[in-house]
C-alpha positions, 0 to 999 in steps of 0.5 A: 259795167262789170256786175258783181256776184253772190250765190249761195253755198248750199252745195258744199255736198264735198264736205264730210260735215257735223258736230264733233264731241268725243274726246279726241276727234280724228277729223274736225268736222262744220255742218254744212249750214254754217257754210253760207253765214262763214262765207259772206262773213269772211268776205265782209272782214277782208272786203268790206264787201266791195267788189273792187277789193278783191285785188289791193296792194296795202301801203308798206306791204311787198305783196298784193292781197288777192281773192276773198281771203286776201291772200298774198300774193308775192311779185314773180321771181321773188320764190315765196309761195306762200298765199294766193300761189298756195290756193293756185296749187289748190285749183290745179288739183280741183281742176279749175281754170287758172289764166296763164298770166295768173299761174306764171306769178304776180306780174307787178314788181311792187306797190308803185307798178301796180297802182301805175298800171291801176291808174291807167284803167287796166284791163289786166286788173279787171280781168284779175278780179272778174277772175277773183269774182267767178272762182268764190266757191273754191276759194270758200272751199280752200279756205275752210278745208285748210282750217279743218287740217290746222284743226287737226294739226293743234289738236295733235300736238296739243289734245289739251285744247280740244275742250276749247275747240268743241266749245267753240265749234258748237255756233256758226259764229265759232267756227267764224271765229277759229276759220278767220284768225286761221286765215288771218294770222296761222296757227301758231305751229312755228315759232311765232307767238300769235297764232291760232294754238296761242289763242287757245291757251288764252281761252283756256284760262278765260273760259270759267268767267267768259262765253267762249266768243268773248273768250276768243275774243278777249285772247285775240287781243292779248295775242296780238298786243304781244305781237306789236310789243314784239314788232312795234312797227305794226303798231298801226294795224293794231286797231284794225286788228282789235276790231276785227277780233272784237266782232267775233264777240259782237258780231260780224256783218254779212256781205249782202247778195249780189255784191261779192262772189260768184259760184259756177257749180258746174266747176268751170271756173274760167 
């Protein structure tokens, strides 16, 4: 039986990390001790921290949902590269090993070709998620670092939401917070209302009567109401979606040792 994985993130020397405070950060920085708490919580909301789901293919999705992150991952041919082909660019120029068969494109044509070929005990499958298990830091890695740029992409076109951000970005539960909803649903820098900018106008008004998480909280969920109000037909994620937002505030379990990832600080990761 396939064993599972966990190491601890403490060598994230990579990162030019601290608090910032001044008015107008140039570059939006995390202490490196927040790394390890972020890691395991981002691997509980995706995962459930079972190892088994770091390759799933959801009900009504056309893609699969791969890697920590859950990143889309679109069938081969279909030229969205968007997800999981974004974070393959992101280990090709960190030198990471990436199977041919993974770097030529999902080989499932849909839903129905992937659980055919799950039943059936595939090697393909395991061998996808034991790549899934061995690669961890790099994509904690690619997760974080593509959150600081979104960071310094809001705060340049709107500098009147820094004061939120350095709020929030005072905790390890705050920077959670900010890096999920990242990962979860953007930034809100196109034309799609439910980002991570539109959160932010939220907690920009709920500050005065709220903590900052509950705040973030509180806007998360305004947000993505207004997203199913939009599209009614995703109104059966919603809950999940509510619940997810909600342990901002309350609180998010962590993954446990030896259940999720794996980290090679040698670098080699195939």
């Amino acid at each position: 039986m396939m064993r599972a994985y966990l190491i601890f993130f403490g060598l994230f020397g990579l990162f030019v990390l601290a608090p910032v405070v001044n008015a107008e950060p140039a570059r939006w920085r995390m202490p490196v001790s927040y790394i390890d708490a972020i890691a395991h919580k981002l691997a509980s909301n995706e995962t459930g921290c079972k190892s088994e789901n770091l390759l799933a293919w959801h009900n009504g999705e056309g893609f699969a949902s791969v890697g920590i992150g859950h990143f889309s991952w679109y069938p081969a041919g279909t030229h969205n590269r968007q997800g999981f082909d974004q974070l393959l660019d992101y280990m090709r120029r960190q030198q990471v090993q990436i199977p041919l068969w993974i770097a030529q494109g999902n080989p499932w044509r849909d839903r129905d070709h992937y659980l055919t070929e799950l039943a059936q005990g595939s090697l393909r499958i395991n061998r996808l998620r034991h790549w899934l298990y061995a690669t961890g830091e790099v994509q904690i890695r690619y997760i974080i670092e593509r959150a600081i740029d979104n960071l310094h992409d809001i705060t340049q076109r709107r500098p009147d939401l820094i004061p939120a951000l350095q709020r929030l970005t005072q905790s390890a539960d705050g920077w959670f917070a900010i890096i999920d909803y990242l990962n979860f649903k953007g930034a809100g820098l196109g034309s799609r209302p439910w980002g991570l900018l539109h959160v932010l106008e939220g907690v920009m008004l709920l500050q005065q009567d709220y903590s900052p998480l509950q705040a973030f909280a509180i806007s998360a969920r305004i947000v993505l109401e207004n997203r199913v109000r939009i599209r009614p037909h995703e109104s059966r994620w919603l809950p999940g979606w509510v619940a997810r937002t909600t342990r901002y505030w309350e609180g998010q379990p962590e993954c446990l040792p030896a259940t999720i990832m794996t980290i090679n600080t040698r670098g080699n990761y195939g």
